[in-house]
C-alpha positions as CSV (number, residue, x, y, z in Angstrom):
1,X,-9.4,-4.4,1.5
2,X,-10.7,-7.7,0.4
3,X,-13.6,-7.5,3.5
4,X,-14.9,-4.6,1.4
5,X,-14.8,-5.9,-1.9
6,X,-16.4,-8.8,-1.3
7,X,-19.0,-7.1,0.3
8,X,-19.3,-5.2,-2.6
9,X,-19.3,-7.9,-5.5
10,X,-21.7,-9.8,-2.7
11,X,-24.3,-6.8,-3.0
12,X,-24.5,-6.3,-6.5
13,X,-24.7,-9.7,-7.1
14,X,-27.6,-10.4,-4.9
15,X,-29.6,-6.4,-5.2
16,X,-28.3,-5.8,-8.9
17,X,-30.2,-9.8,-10.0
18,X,-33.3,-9.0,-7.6
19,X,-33.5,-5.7,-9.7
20,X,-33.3,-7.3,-13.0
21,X,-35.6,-9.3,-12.3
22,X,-38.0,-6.4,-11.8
23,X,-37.8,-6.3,-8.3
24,X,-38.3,-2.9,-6.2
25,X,-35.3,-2.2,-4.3
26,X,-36.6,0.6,-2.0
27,X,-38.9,-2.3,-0.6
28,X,-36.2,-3.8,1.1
29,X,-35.6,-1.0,3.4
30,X,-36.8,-1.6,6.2
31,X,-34.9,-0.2,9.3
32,X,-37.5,-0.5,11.3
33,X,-36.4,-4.5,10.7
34,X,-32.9,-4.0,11.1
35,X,-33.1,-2.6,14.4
36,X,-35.2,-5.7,15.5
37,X,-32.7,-8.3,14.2
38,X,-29.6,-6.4,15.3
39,X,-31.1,-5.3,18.6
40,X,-31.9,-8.2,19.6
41,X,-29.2,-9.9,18.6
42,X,-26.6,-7.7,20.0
43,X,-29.1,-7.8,23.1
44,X,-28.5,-11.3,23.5
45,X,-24.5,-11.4,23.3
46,X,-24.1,-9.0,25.9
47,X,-26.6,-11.0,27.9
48,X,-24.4,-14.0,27.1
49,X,-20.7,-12.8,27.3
50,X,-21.1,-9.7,29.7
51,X,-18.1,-7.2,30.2
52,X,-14.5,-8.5,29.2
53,X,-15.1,-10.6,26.4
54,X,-17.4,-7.7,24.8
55,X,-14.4,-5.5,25.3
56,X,-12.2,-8.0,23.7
57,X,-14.3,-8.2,20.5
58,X,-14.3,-4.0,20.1
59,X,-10.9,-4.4,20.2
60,X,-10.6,-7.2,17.6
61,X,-12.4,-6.0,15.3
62,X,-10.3,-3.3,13.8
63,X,-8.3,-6.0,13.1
64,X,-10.7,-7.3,10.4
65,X,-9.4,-4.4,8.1
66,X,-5.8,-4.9,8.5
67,X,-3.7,-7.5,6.7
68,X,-2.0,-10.5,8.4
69,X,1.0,-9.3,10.7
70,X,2.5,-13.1,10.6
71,X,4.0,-12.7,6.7
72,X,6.8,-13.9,5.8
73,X,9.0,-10.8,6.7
74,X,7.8,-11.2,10.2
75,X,9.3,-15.0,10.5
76,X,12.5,-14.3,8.9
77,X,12.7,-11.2,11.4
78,X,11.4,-14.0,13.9
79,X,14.0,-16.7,13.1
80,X,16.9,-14.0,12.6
81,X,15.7,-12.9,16.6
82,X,16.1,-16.7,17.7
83,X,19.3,-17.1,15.6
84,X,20.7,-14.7,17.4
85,X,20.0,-15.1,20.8
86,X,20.8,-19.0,20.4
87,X,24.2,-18.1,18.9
88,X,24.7,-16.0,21.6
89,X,24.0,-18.5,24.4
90,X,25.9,-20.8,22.8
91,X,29.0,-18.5,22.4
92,X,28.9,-17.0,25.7
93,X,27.0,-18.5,27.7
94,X,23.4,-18.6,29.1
95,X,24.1,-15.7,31.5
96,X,24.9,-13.6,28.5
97,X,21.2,-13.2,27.4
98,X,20.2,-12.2,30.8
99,X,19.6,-8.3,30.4
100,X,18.4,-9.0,26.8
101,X,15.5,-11.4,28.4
102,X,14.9,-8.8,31.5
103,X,14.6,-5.6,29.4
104,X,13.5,-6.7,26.1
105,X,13.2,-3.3,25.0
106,X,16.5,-2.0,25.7
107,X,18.1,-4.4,24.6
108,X,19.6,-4.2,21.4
109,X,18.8,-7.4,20.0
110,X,15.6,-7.1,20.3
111,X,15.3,-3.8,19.0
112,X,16.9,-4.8,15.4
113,X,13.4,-6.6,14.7
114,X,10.8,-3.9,15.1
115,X,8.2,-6.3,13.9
116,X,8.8,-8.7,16.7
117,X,9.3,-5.9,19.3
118,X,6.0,-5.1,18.3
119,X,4.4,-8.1,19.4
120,X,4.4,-7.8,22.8
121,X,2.7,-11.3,23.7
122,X,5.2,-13.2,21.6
123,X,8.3,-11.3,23.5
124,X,6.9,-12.1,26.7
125,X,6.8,-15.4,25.6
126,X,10.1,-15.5,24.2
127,X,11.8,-13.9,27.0
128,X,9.8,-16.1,29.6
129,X,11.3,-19.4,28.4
130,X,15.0,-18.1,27.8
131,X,14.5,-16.7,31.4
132,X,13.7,-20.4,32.4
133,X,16.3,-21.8,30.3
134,X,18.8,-19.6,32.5
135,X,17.5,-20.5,35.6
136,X,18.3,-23.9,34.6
137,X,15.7,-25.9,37.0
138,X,13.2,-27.3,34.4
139,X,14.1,-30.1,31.3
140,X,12.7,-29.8,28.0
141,X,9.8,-32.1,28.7
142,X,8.8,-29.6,31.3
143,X,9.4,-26.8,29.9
144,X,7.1,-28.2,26.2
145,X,4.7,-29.2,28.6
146,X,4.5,-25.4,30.6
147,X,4.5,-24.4,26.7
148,X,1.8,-26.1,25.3
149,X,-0.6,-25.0,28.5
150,X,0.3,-21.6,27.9
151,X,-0.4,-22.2,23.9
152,X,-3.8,-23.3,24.7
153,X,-4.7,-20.7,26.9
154,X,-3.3,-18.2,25.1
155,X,-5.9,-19.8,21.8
156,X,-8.7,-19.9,24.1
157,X,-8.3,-16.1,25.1
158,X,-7.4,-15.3,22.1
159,X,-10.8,-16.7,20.2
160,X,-13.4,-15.4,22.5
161,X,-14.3,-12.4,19.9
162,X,-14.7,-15.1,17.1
163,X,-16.9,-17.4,19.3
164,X,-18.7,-14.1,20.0
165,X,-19.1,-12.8,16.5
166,X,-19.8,-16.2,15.6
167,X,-22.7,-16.6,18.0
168,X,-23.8,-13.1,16.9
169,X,-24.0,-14.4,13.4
170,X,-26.0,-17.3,14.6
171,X,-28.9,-15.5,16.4
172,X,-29.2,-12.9,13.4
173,X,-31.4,-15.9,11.3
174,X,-33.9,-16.4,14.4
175,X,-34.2,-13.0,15.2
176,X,-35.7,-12.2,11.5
177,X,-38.1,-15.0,11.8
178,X,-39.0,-12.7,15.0
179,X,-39.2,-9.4,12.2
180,X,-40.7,-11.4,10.0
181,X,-43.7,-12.4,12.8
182,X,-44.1,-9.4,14.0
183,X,-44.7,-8.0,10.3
184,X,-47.4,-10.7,9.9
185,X,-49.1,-9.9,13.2
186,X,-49.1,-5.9,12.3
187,X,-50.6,-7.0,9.2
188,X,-53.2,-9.4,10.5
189,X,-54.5,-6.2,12.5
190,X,-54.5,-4.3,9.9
191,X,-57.1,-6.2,7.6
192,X,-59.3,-3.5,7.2
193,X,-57.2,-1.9,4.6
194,X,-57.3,-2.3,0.9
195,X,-55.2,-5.6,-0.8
196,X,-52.4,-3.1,-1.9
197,X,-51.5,-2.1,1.5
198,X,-51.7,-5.6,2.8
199,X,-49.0,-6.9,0.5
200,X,-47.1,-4.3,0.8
201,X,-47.3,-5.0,4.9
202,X,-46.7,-8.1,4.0
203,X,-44.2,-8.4,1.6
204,X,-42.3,-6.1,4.6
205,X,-42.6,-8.3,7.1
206,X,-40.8,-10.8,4.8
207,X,-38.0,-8.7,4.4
208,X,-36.7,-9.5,8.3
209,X,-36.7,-13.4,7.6
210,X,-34.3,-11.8,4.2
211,X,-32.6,-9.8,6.0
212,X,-31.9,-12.0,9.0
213,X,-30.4,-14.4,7.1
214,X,-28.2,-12.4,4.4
215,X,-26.9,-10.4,7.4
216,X,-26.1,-13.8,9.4
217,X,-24.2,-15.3,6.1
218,X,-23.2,-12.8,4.4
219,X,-21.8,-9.9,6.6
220,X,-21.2,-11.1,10.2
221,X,-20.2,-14.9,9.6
222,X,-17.4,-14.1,7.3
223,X,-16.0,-11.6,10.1
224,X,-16.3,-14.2,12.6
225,X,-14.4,-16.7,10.4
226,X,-11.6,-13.5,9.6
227,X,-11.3,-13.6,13.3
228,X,-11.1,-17.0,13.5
229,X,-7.9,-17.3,11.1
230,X,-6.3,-14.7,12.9
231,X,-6.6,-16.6,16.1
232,X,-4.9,-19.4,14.2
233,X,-2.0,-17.1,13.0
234,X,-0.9,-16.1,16.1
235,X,-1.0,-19.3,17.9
236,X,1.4,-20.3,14.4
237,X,4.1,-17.9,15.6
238,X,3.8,-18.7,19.4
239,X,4.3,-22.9,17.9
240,X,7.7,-22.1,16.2
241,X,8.9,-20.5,18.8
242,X,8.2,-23.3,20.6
243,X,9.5,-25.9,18.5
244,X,13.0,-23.6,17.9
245,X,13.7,-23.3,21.6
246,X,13.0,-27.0,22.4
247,X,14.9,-27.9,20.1
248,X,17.8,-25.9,21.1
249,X,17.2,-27.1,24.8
250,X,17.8,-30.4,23.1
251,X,21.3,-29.6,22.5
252,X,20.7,-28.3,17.9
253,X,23.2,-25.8,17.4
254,X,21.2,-22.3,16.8
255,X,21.0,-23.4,12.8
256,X,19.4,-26.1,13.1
257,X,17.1,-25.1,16.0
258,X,16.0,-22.4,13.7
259,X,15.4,-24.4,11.0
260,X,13.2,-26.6,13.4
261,X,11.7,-23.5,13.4
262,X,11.0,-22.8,10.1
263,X,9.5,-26.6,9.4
264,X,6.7,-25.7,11.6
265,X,5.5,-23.2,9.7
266,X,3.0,-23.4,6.8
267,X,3.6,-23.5,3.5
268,X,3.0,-19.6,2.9
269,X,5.0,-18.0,5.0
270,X,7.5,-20.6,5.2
271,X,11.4,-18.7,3.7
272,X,13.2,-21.3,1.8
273,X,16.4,-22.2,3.4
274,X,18.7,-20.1,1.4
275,X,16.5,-17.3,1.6
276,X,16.6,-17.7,5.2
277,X,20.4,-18.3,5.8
278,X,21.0,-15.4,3.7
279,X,18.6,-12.9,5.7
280,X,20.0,-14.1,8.9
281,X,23.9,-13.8,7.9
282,X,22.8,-9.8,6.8
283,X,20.6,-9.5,10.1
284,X,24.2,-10.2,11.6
285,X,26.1,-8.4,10.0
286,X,24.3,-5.4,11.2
Protein backbone atom coordinates (compact mmCIF):
# COMPACT_ATOMS: atom_id res chain seq x y z
CA UNK A 1 0.00 0.00 0.00
CA UNK A 2 2.46 2.53 1.06
CA UNK A 3 4.89 1.26 -2.21
CA UNK A 4 2.05 2.66 -4.29
CA UNK A 5 1.44 5.80 -2.67
CA UNK A 6 4.57 6.91 -2.52
CA UNK A 7 5.00 6.34 -5.95
CA UNK A 8 2.10 8.26 -6.48
CA UNK A 9 2.82 11.48 -4.33
CA UNK A 10 6.56 10.88 -5.93
CA UNK A 11 5.00 11.35 -9.61
CA UNK A 12 2.92 14.24 -9.14
CA UNK A 13 5.40 15.90 -7.31
CA UNK A 14 8.11 15.61 -9.80
CA UNK A 15 5.58 15.52 -13.54
CA UNK A 16 2.72 17.81 -11.83
CA UNK A 17 6.04 20.89 -11.00
CA UNK A 18 7.69 20.05 -14.51
CA UNK A 19 4.18 20.92 -15.94
CA UNK A 20 3.69 24.04 -14.02
CA UNK A 21 6.47 25.15 -15.04
CA UNK A 22 5.33 24.90 -18.66
CA UNK A 23 6.91 21.85 -19.43
CA UNK A 24 5.43 19.33 -22.12
CA UNK A 25 4.75 16.11 -20.64
CA UNK A 26 4.21 13.95 -23.71
CA UNK A 27 8.03 14.84 -24.38
CA UNK A 28 9.05 12.60 -21.86
CA UNK A 29 7.78 9.51 -23.36
CA UNK A 30 10.10 7.91 -24.80
CA UNK A 31 9.83 4.02 -24.79
CA UNK A 32 12.08 3.68 -27.22
CA UNK A 33 14.46 4.95 -24.05
CA UNK A 34 12.99 2.80 -21.52
CA UNK A 35 13.65 -0.29 -23.28
CA UNK A 36 17.38 0.81 -23.60
CA UNK A 37 17.85 1.47 -19.84
CA UNK A 38 15.79 -1.42 -18.67
CA UNK A 39 17.11 -3.79 -21.32
CA UNK A 40 20.14 -3.37 -20.66
CA UNK A 41 20.00 -3.31 -17.31
CA UNK A 42 18.03 -6.32 -16.77
CA UNK A 43 20.63 -7.72 -19.42
CA UNK A 44 23.30 -7.22 -17.23
CA UNK A 45 21.84 -8.89 -13.86
CA UNK A 46 21.09 -11.97 -15.46
CA UNK A 47 24.59 -11.89 -16.91
CA UNK A 48 25.79 -11.29 -13.35
CA UNK A 49 23.62 -13.50 -11.08
CA UNK A 50 22.48 -16.27 -13.63
CA UNK A 51 19.66 -18.84 -12.66
CA UNK A 52 18.90 -19.34 -8.78
CA UNK A 53 19.36 -16.06 -7.47
CA UNK A 54 17.10 -14.60 -10.51
CA UNK A 55 14.55 -17.04 -9.40
CA UNK A 56 14.93 -15.95 -5.88
CA UNK A 57 14.22 -12.33 -6.63
CA UNK A 58 10.74 -13.27 -8.78
CA UNK A 59 9.88 -14.82 -5.84
CA UNK A 60 10.63 -11.93 -3.48
CA UNK A 61 9.20 -9.57 -4.96
CA UNK A 62 5.57 -10.12 -4.31
CA UNK A 63 6.61 -9.66 -1.16
CA UNK A 64 7.11 -5.85 -1.67
CA UNK A 65 3.26 -5.43 -1.64
CA UNK A 66 2.53 -7.28 1.48
CA UNK A 67 2.88 -6.02 5.01
CA UNK A 68 5.52 -7.20 7.54
CA UNK A 69 4.58 -10.91 8.77
CA UNK A 70 6.96 -10.30 11.97
CA UNK A 71 4.19 -7.92 14.05
CA UNK A 72 3.67 -8.07 17.11
CA UNK A 73 0.88 -10.83 17.03
CA UNK A 74 3.35 -13.06 15.39
CA UNK A 75 6.00 -12.80 18.55
CA UNK A 76 3.42 -13.23 21.11
CA UNK A 77 2.16 -16.33 19.07
CA UNK A 78 6.06 -16.95 18.87
CA UNK A 79 6.87 -16.61 22.56
CA UNK A 80 3.42 -18.37 23.61
CA UNK A 81 5.04 -21.54 21.09
CA UNK A 82 8.35 -21.40 23.17
CA UNK A 83 6.52 -21.06 26.46
CA UNK A 84 5.08 -23.93 25.84
CA UNK A 85 7.23 -26.28 24.65
CA UNK A 86 9.88 -25.11 27.50
CA UNK A 87 7.18 -25.77 30.11
CA UNK A 88 6.72 -28.86 28.72
CA UNK A 89 10.29 -30.07 28.85
CA UNK A 90 10.67 -28.89 31.96
CA UNK A 91 7.53 -30.74 33.32
CA UNK A 92 7.93 -33.89 31.64
CA UNK A 93 10.86 -34.24 30.41
CA UNK A 94 12.93 -33.67 27.18
CA UNK A 95 11.64 -36.89 25.62
CA UNK A 96 8.10 -35.40 25.90
CA UNK A 97 8.66 -32.95 22.93
CA UNK A 98 9.93 -35.55 20.77
CA UNK A 99 6.85 -36.15 18.26
CA UNK A 100 6.07 -32.43 18.56
CA UNK A 101 9.77 -31.65 17.17
CA UNK A 102 9.57 -34.77 14.46
CA UNK A 103 6.09 -33.92 13.07
CA UNK A 104 5.66 -30.27 13.63
CA UNK A 105 2.57 -30.33 11.82
CA UNK A 106 0.71 -32.82 13.58
CA UNK A 107 1.51 -31.92 16.48
CA UNK A 108 -0.85 -30.06 18.38
CA UNK A 109 1.21 -27.49 19.80
CA UNK A 110 2.37 -26.36 16.90
CA UNK A 111 -0.83 -26.13 15.31
CA UNK A 112 -2.33 -23.56 17.99
CA UNK A 113 -0.03 -20.84 16.32
CA UNK A 114 -1.03 -20.74 12.64
CA UNK A 115 1.19 -17.90 12.17
CA UNK A 116 4.33 -19.71 13.23
CA UNK A 117 3.20 -22.94 11.50
CA UNK A 118 3.26 -20.80 8.64
CA UNK A 119 6.76 -20.11 8.65
CA UNK A 120 8.25 -22.99 7.62
CA UNK A 121 12.06 -21.86 8.00
CA UNK A 122 11.62 -20.71 11.53
CA UNK A 123 9.91 -24.27 12.56
CA UNK A 124 12.65 -26.07 11.04
CA UNK A 125 14.70 -24.02 12.92
CA UNK A 126 12.90 -24.37 15.99
CA UNK A 127 12.44 -28.03 15.80
CA UNK A 128 16.18 -28.61 14.77
CA UNK A 129 17.68 -27.24 18.05
CA UNK A 130 14.96 -28.83 20.44
CA UNK A 131 15.85 -32.05 18.40
CA UNK A 132 19.54 -31.31 19.52
CA UNK A 133 18.62 -30.35 22.87
CA UNK A 134 17.14 -33.99 23.16
CA UNK A 135 19.82 -35.74 21.78
CA UNK A 136 21.75 -34.22 24.53
CA UNK A 137 25.46 -34.37 22.87
CA UNK A 138 26.17 -30.65 22.28
CA UNK A 139 26.40 -27.59 25.30
CA UNK A 140 25.06 -24.25 24.82
CA UNK A 141 28.29 -22.81 23.51
CA UNK A 142 28.02 -25.27 20.75
CA UNK A 143 24.85 -25.27 20.03
CA UNK A 144 24.95 -20.69 19.86
CA UNK A 145 27.87 -21.30 17.91
CA UNK A 146 25.93 -24.00 15.25
CA UNK A 147 23.16 -21.05 15.59
CA UNK A 148 24.80 -18.17 14.72
CA UNK A 149 26.41 -20.06 11.41
CA UNK A 150 23.13 -21.00 10.41
CA UNK A 151 21.79 -17.21 11.22
CA UNK A 152 24.39 -15.93 8.87
CA UNK A 153 23.72 -18.12 6.16
CA UNK A 154 20.37 -18.06 6.46
CA UNK A 155 20.90 -13.63 6.04
CA UNK A 156 23.19 -14.24 3.25
CA UNK A 157 20.57 -16.46 1.32
CA UNK A 158 18.09 -14.63 2.25
CA UNK A 159 19.42 -11.05 0.80
CA UNK A 160 20.49 -12.11 -2.56
CA UNK A 161 17.19 -10.48 -4.29
CA UNK A 162 18.09 -7.17 -2.44
CA UNK A 163 21.78 -7.19 -3.48
CA UNK A 164 20.17 -8.00 -6.90
CA UNK A 165 17.57 -5.32 -7.03
CA UNK A 166 20.04 -3.18 -5.60
CA UNK A 167 22.66 -3.73 -8.31
CA UNK A 168 19.71 -3.36 -10.74
CA UNK A 169 19.15 0.02 -9.39
CA UNK A 170 22.72 0.88 -9.79
CA UNK A 171 23.22 0.11 -13.54
CA UNK A 172 19.81 2.01 -14.38
CA UNK A 173 21.88 5.71 -14.05
CA UNK A 174 24.71 4.38 -16.56
CA UNK A 175 22.61 2.84 -18.83
CA UNK A 176 20.67 6.34 -19.49
CA UNK A 177 23.91 8.06 -20.10
CA UNK A 178 24.06 5.10 -22.80
CA UNK A 179 20.07 6.50 -24.06
CA UNK A 180 21.13 9.67 -23.64
CA UNK A 181 24.43 9.01 -26.17
CA UNK A 182 22.80 7.26 -28.41
CA UNK A 183 20.03 10.20 -28.72
CA UNK A 184 22.97 12.59 -29.39
CA UNK A 185 24.62 10.41 -31.97
CA UNK A 186 20.99 9.89 -33.89
CA UNK A 187 20.87 13.51 -33.77
CA UNK A 188 24.33 14.43 -34.87
CA UNK A 189 23.32 12.33 -38.14
CA UNK A 190 20.49 13.92 -38.50
CA UNK A 191 21.84 17.64 -39.08
CA UNK A 192 20.30 18.12 -42.22
CA UNK A 193 16.99 18.78 -40.62
CA UNK A 194 15.52 22.07 -39.62
CA UNK A 195 16.47 23.59 -35.74
CA UNK A 196 12.92 22.32 -34.53
CA UNK A 197 13.48 18.82 -35.14
CA UNK A 198 16.92 18.90 -33.78
CA UNK A 199 15.79 19.97 -30.34
CA UNK A 200 13.31 18.02 -30.26
CA UNK A 201 15.91 14.92 -31.13
CA UNK A 202 17.73 16.34 -28.73
CA UNK A 203 15.85 17.27 -25.98
CA UNK A 204 14.81 13.27 -26.43
CA UNK A 205 17.93 12.03 -26.08
CA UNK A 206 18.02 13.84 -22.71
CA UNK A 207 15.24 12.19 -21.49
CA UNK A 208 17.34 8.61 -21.02
CA UNK A 209 20.06 10.47 -18.72
CA UNK A 210 16.21 11.63 -16.82
CA UNK A 211 14.90 8.73 -16.99
CA UNK A 212 17.88 6.63 -15.95
CA UNK A 213 18.28 8.20 -12.96
CA UNK A 214 14.58 8.80 -11.56
CA UNK A 215 14.01 5.12 -12.33
CA UNK A 216 17.40 4.13 -10.34
CA UNK A 217 16.21 6.45 -7.30
CA UNK A 218 13.01 6.62 -7.40
CA UNK A 219 11.36 3.29 -8.28
CA UNK A 220 13.85 0.37 -8.03
CA UNK A 221 16.21 1.55 -5.10
CA UNK A 222 13.39 1.90 -2.68
CA UNK A 223 12.30 -1.83 -3.62
CA UNK A 224 15.70 -2.97 -3.14
CA UNK A 225 15.87 -1.18 0.36
CA UNK A 226 11.94 -2.82 1.08
CA UNK A 227 13.79 -6.08 0.50
CA UNK A 228 16.45 -5.26 2.39
CA UNK A 229 14.32 -4.57 5.73
CA UNK A 230 12.63 -7.65 5.23
CA UNK A 231 15.77 -9.57 5.11
CA UNK A 232 16.43 -7.93 8.50
CA UNK A 233 12.95 -8.98 9.97
CA UNK A 234 13.39 -12.41 9.53
CA UNK A 235 16.81 -12.79 10.71
CA UNK A 236 14.96 -10.70 14.05
CA UNK A 237 12.70 -13.67 14.60
CA UNK A 238 15.32 -16.50 13.81
CA UNK A 239 17.66 -14.12 16.86
CA UNK A 240 14.93 -14.56 19.58
CA UNK A 241 14.52 -17.81 19.07
CA UNK A 242 17.91 -18.10 19.52
CA UNK A 243 18.44 -16.14 22.53
CA UNK A 244 15.05 -18.03 24.27
CA UNK A 245 16.39 -21.47 23.74
CA UNK A 246 19.96 -20.69 24.92
CA UNK A 247 18.84 -19.37 27.55
CA UNK A 248 16.70 -22.18 28.55
CA UNK A 249 19.74 -24.60 27.76
CA UNK A 250 21.30 -22.37 30.46
CA UNK A 251 19.02 -23.81 33.01
CA UNK A 252 15.96 -20.13 32.98
CA UNK A 253 12.84 -21.64 33.78
CA UNK A 254 10.49 -21.22 30.45
CA UNK A 255 9.43 -17.55 31.88
CA UNK A 256 12.28 -16.25 31.98
CA UNK A 257 13.82 -17.80 28.86
CA UNK A 258 10.93 -16.23 27.07
CA UNK A 259 11.37 -13.14 28.40
CA UNK A 260 15.10 -13.37 27.17
CA UNK A 261 13.22 -13.71 24.30
CA UNK A 262 11.29 -10.86 24.19
CA UNK A 263 14.43 -8.36 25.12
CA UNK A 264 15.85 -9.21 21.88
CA UNK A 265 13.38 -7.80 20.02
CA UNK A 266 13.04 -4.21 18.91
CA UNK A 267 11.21 -1.75 20.28
CA UNK A 268 8.05 -2.14 17.81
CA UNK A 269 7.12 -5.37 18.07
CA UNK A 270 8.37 -5.89 21.40
CA UNK A 271 4.68 -7.01 23.95
CA UNK A 272 5.20 -5.42 27.22
CA UNK A 273 5.46 -7.98 29.85
CA UNK A 274 1.99 -8.02 31.14
CA UNK A 275 0.69 -8.10 27.78
CA UNK A 276 2.77 -10.98 27.23
CA UNK A 277 2.17 -13.04 30.44
CA UNK A 278 -1.36 -12.52 29.94
CA UNK A 279 -1.47 -13.80 26.18
CA UNK A 280 0.58 -16.72 27.09
CA UNK A 281 -1.60 -17.86 30.38
CA UNK A 282 -4.89 -17.59 27.61
CA UNK A 283 -2.71 -19.50 24.83
CA UNK A 284 -2.63 -22.15 27.71
CA UNK A 285 -5.57 -22.24 28.71
CA UNK A 286 -6.74 -23.31 25.34
Amino acid sequence: MFVVIGYIFMCACIFGAYAAHGGHLAVLWQPTEIVIIFGGALGAMIVGYGGKPLKAVMKALPSIFKGSAYSKAFYMDLFALMFELLSKVRKEGLMSIEADVEDPHSSPVFSKYERIAKDHHLVEFITDYLRLMVGGNLNAFEIENLMDVEIDTHHHEAAIPATAVTKLADGLPAFGIVAAVMGVVHTMGSLHLPPSELGGLIGAALVGTFLGILLAYGFVGPLAQILERKVEESSQAFNTVKVTLLASLNGYAPQVAVEFGRKALSSTERPSFKELEDFVKQAKAK
